[in-house]
Structure formats: structure tokens, C-alpha cells
C-alpha positions in Angstrom: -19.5 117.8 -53.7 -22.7 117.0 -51.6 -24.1 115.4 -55.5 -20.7 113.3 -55.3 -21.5 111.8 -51.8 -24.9 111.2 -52.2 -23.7 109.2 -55.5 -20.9 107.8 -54.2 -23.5 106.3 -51.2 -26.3 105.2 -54.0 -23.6 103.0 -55.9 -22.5 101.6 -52.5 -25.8 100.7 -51.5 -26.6 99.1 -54.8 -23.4 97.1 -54.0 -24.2 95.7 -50.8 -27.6 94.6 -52.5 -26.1 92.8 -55.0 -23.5 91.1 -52.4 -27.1 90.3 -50.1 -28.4 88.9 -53.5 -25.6 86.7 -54.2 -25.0 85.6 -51.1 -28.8 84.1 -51.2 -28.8 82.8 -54.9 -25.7 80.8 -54.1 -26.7 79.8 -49.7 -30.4 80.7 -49.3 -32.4 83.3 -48.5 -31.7 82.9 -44.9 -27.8 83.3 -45.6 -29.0 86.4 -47.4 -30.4 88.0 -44.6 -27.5 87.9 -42.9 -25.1 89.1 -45.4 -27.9 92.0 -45.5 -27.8 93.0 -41.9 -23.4 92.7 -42.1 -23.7 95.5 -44.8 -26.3 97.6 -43.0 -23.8 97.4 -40.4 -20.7 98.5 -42.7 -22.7 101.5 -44.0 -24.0 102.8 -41.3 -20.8 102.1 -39.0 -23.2 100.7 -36.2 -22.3 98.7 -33.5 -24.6 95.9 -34.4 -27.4 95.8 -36.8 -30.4 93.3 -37.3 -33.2 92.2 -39.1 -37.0 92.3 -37.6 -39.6 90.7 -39.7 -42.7 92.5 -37.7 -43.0 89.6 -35.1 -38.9 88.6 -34.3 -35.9 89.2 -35.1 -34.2 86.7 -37.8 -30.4 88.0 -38.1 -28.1 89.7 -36.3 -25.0 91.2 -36.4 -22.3 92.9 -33.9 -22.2 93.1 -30.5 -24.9 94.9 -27.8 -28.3 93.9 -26.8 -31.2 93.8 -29.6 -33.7 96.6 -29.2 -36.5 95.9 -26.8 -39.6 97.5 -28.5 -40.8 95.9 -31.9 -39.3 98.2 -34.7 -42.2 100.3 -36.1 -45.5 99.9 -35.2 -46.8 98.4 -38.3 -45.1 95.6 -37.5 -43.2 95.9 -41.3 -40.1 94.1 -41.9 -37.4 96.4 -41.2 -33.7 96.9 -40.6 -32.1 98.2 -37.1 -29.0 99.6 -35.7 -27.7 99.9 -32.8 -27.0 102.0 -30.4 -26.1 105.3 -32.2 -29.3 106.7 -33.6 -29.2 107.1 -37.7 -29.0 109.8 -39.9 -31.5 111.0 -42.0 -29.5 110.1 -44.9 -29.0 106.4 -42.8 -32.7 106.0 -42.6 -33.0 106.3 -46.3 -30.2 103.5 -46.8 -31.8 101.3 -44.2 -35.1 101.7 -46.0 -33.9 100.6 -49.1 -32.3 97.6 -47.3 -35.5 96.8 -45.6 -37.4 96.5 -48.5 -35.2 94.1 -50.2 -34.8 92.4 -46.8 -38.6 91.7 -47.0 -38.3 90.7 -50.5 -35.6 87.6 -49.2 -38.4 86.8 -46.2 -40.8 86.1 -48.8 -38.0 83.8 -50.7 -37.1 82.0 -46.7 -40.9 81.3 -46.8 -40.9 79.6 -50.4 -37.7 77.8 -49.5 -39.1 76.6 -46.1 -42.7 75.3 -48.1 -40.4 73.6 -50.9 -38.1 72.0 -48.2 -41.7 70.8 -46.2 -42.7 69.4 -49.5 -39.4 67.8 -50.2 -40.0 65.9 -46.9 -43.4 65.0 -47.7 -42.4 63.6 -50.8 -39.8 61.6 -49.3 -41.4 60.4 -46.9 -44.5 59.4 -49.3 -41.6 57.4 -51.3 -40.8 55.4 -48.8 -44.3 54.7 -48.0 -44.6 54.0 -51.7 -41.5 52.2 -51.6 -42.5 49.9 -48.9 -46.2 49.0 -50.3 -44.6 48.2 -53.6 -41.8 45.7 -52.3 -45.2 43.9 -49.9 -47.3 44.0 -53.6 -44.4 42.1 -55.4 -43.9 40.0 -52.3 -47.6 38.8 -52.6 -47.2 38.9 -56.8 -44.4 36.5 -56.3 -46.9 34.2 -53.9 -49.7 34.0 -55.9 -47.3 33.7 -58.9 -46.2 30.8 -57.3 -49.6 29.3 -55.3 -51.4 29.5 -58.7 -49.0 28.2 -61.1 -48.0 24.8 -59.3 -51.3 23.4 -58.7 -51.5 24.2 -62.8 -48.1 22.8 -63.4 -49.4 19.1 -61.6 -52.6 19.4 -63.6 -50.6 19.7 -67.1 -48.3 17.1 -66.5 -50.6 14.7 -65.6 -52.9 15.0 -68.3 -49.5 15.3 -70.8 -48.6 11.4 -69.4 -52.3 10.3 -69.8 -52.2 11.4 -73.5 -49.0 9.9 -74.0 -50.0 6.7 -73.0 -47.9 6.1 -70.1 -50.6 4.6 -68.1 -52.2 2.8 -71.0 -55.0 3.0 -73.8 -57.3 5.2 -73.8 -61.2 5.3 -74.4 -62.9 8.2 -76.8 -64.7 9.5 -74.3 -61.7 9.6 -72.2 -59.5 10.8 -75.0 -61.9 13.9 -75.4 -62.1 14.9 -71.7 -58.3 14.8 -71.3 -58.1 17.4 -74.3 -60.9 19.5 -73.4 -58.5 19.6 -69.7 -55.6 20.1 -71.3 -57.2 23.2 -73.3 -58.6 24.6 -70.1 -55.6 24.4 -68.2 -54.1 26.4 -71.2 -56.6 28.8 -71.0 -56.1 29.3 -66.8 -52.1 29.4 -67.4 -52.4 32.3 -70.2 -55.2 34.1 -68.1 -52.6 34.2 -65.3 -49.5 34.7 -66.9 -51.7 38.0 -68.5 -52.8 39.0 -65.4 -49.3 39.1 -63.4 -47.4 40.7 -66.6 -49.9 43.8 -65.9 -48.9 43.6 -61.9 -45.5 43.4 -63.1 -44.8 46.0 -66.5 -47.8 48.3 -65.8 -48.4 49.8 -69.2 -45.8 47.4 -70.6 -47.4 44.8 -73.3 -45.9 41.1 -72.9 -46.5 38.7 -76.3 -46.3 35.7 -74.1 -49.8 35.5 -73.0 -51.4 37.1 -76.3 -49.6 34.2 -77.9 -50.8 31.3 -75.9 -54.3 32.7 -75.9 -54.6 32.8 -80.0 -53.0 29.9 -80.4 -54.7 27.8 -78.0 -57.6 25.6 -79.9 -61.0 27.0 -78.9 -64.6 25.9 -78.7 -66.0 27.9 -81.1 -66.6 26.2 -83.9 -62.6 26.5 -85.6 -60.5 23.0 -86.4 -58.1 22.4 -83.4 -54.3 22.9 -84.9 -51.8 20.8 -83.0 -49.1 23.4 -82.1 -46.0 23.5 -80.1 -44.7 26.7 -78.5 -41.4 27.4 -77.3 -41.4 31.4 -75.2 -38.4 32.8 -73.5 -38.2 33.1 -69.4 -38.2 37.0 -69.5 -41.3 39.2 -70.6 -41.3 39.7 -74.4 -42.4 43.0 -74.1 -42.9 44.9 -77.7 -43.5 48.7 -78.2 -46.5 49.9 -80.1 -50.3 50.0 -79.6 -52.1 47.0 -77.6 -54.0 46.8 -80.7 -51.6 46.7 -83.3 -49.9 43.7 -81.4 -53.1 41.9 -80.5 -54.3 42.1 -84.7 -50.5 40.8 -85.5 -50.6 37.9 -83.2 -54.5 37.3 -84.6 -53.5 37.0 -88.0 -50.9 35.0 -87.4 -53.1 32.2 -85.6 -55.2 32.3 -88.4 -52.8 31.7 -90.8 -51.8 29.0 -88.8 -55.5 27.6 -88.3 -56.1 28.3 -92.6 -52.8 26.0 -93.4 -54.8 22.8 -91.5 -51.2 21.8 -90.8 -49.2 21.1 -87.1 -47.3 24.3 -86.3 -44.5 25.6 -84.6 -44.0 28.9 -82.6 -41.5 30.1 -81.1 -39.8 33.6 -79.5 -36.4 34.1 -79.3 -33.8 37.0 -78.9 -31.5 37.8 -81.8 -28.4 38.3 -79.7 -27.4 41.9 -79.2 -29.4 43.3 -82.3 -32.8 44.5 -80.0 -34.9 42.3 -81.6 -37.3 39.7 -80.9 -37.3 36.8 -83.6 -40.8 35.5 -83.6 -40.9 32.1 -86.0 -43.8 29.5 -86.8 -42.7 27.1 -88.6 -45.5 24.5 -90.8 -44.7 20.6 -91.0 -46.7 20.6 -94.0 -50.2 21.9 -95.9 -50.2 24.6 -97.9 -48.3 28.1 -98.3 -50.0 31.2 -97.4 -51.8 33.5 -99.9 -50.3 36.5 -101.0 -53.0 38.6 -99.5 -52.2 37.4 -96.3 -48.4 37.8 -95.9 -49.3 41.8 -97.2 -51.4 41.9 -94.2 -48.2 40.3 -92.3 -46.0 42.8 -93.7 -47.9 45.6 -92.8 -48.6 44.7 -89.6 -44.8 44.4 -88.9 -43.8 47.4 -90.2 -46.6 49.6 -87.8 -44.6 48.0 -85.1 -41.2 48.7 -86.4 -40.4 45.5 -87.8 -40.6 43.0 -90.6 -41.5 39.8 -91.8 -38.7 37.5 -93.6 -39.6 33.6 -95.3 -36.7 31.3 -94.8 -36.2 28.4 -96.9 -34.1 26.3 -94.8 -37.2 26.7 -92.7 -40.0 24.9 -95.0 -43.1 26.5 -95.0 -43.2 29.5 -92.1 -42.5 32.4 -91.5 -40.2 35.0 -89.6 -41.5 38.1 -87.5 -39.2 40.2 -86.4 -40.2 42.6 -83.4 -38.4 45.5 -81.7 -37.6 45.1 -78.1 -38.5 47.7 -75.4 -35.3 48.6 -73.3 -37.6 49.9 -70.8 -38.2 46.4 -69.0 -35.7 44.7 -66.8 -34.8 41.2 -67.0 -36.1 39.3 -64.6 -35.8 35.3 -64.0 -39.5 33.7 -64.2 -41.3 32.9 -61.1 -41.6 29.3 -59.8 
């Protein structure tokens, strides 16, 4: 009979642990304590029971006064009752609570760090947060402070080629192209520099293609070449260097042919992809070798090269577009 108590005790203590443990899985360790001590209470029959962690006490339960003296003098995490004294058999069950009370202290303590850290964190957001919006806000100001003066520049020297304000000189003639290129140059060099402020990590075919295609000093025939780019980023997934060779080649098939050209960028609806057409006026049609080099170049990036005939001599590049980058209107 005393082998069927004893038993009976063991499976009711191993009960009450489990109710403790579930109490804290699904509330915190903190509402575990507190189921702990209610069950220390129940066995034991107690008046009131708590829960001293060696320096205070941390849950309670019942009625009375807590215990004046520290529990123990080690200072150990342990479980009272109060005010009958226990039983030997009561000081075993309390031990056994005890010891998984000190195991849910050490799970308070975790929780408490992780709930400090969550705070940090938020509060290093907003911090983050706020510098981000200011960074954009001064982004959007230089966007706009260096891209006016620019815009002025352009269209001036545009009407002076055109011959709005009469004929023109040689020597005039070649200083008003060689200002037109540089002003192409600036505009390219900033639209690169604020698509890394703005898609970090993100590369935008916008500035690659006004760099290649612009006509440069060294030593190449200029090409006359229109280009026609959307507002938003064209961004493109793949390696930098995979786009960078593709938009290469293509300004030097363009700069072979000897003939005006014609790019431009597009969206093909809802199909994800970037349309990327240059169009010759006239000279000759490109080698073989080269439009294998095309087509391999397009296909590391996910995409393909077609030849139109409605569209003369050209060609069509057709590009994935990355999801990842919101559209955005473009900056004054």
C-alpha cells in the first residue's frame, strides 16, 4: 500500500510539471512559475506557497505573509510553503519542483534578453527608418539640382544644332558636338550614380546604355543614334558583367554597321519582359558570328534575341524583368 502512495504521488507530481510546462510554452516562463507555485500549493495542501530565486521572491500564491529569512542559505532557487512545516515526503516533492522552477528562471532570463533585443532592434529600425527617408529626401534634391542645370545645357545646344538661331561655323559646329557629348557623358554618370542610391545591388540598363552608345573620343566613327528609355528603372537580373558585355556588343554592332541607329527599351505588357530594339536606317546586316555572340549573351541572362522584318535591318533583345524593384515615377 505505502508502494501505491508513493506512486500515486510520483505520477501526480510529474503531472503538475507538465501543467507548469505548458502553462510556460503556451504564456511564458513567468506564467510558468506561477502555475508552479499553484501546484506546490495543491500538493502540499499549504496555505500559500512561493517561489524564491536566491535573491527575491518571483511568485506567489495563497494567503499569509511570505517567509522573512531567505530560503536556504545557498541562496538556490527554491520552493516554500507556508505556514505548516512539510513533510519529509513534501520536501522531496518541493525539491523536484524547485529544480524545474530554476530550469523556467533560466527560460525568464532568455525571454527578458530576447525581449531587450527585440526593443533594440526596433528602436535601431526606426533609427534606420528615419536616416533612409532623410537619404532619399537629399537623393531626390540632388536628383533634381543636378539634372536641370543639365537639362538647360542639352536643349540649348539641341536648338543651336538645329539651326534655330542660324548657320553655323566648323569650328562652332564641332564645339557644340563635343558639348553635346559631354553633357551625355555627365547625364549617364548621374543617372548611374543615383540608380545605385536607389536599387542597391539592383542593375539599371538605362545608364549602361547611354554610356556605350554615346560617341567617344577614342579613336571610333561617331554613329548618329537616337534612344528612346522608359521612366522607371530597367532593372535586369544576372551578373553586372554579363549585362555590361551584352550592351558592349550591341554598341559595336551598331558602331561596325557605319549606319544611324535606333534604340529603344520598352515593356512587353504583362509578359515580364523587357523588349530591347535597335533598329538600322541602312548599311549592312550583321555577320553571323556576331548575332551567335548575341544569342548567347541573351540566353546567360534568360532571354533571347529575335530579327523582325517589318523592322529592316535590327534587332530584338528580349530581357527578363526583376519583380524585386518597385515602380517609381522619374525624378524632375
Amino acid at each position: 500500500m505505502g508502494w501505491r502512495i508513493e506512486d500515486d504521488l510520483d505520477a501526480g507530481v510529474e503531472q503538475a510539471l507538465a501543467r507548469a510546462a505548458e502553462r510556460a510554452f503556451r504564456c511564458g516562463a513567468r506564467a510558468g512559475l506561477e502555475a508552479l507555485v499553484q501546484e506546490a500549493q495543491r500538493l502540499t495542501g499549504a496555505s500559500g506557497a512561493a517561489f524564491h530565486d536566491g535573491r527575491v521572491y518571483v511568485a506567489r500564491t495563497g494567503l499569509g505573509a511570505l517567509p522573512r529569512a531567505a530560503p536556504g542559505p545557498s541562496r538556490r532557487p527554491v520552493l516554500v510553503v507556508w505556514p505548516e512545516l512539510p513533510t519529509a515526503r513534501e520536501v522531496r516533492v518541493l525539491a523536484r519542483m524547485s529544480a524545474f522552477g530554476a530550469a523556467l528562471l533560466a527560460a525568464r532570463a532568455r525571454e527578458q534578453d530576447a525581449a531587450a533585443r527585440q526593443v533594440q532592434l526596433l528602436k535601431t529600425q526606426q533609427r534606420l527608418t528615419r536616416r533612409l527617408t532623410h537619404q532619399e529626401h537629399q537623393r531626390s534634391r540632388a536628383s533634381h539640382d543636378l539634372r536641370t542645370p543639365l537639362m538647360v545645357i542639352k536643349g540649348y545646344v539641341d536648338m543651336m544644332l538645329k539651326g534655330t538661331t542660324g548657320g553655323l561655323t566648323a569650328p562652332i559646329q564641332r564645339y557644340l558636338e563635343r558639348l553635346r557629348r559631354s553633357a551625355d557623358d555627365q547625364s549617364a554618370i548621374i543617372e548611374r550614380r543615383l540608380a545605385k542610391v536607389r536599387h542597391e545591388g539592383v542593375e539599371d540598363l538605362r545608364p549602361l546604355l547611354r554610356t556605350a552608345f554615346i560617341p567617344s573620343a577614342r579613336g571610333h566613327r561617331a554613329v548618329d543614334t537616337t534612344m528612346t528609355l522608359p521612366d522607371r528603372p530597367v532593372a535586369v537580373p544576372g551578373p553586372r558583367d554579363d549585362v555590361e558585355l551584352l550592351v558592349r556588343t550591341l554598341a559595336r554592332a551598331v558602331a561596325s554597321s557605319g549606319a544611324p541607329a535606333a534604340v529603344r527599351v520598352e515593356s512587353a505588357g504583362d509578359a515580364g519582359v523587357w523588349q530591347l530594339r535597335v533598329t538600322l536606317r541602312s548599311g549592312k546586316a550583321l555577320p553571323e558570328k556576331s548575332l551567335t555572340l548575341l544569342r548567347h549573351l541573351t540566353q546567360r541572362l534568360r532571354g533571347g534575341l529575335s530579327l523582325p522584318e517589318e523592322t529592316g535591318n535590327g534587332w530584338v533583345v528580349h530581357l527578363p524583368v526583376d519583380d524585386t524593384v518597385p515602380v517609381a515615377p522619374r525624378d524632375a
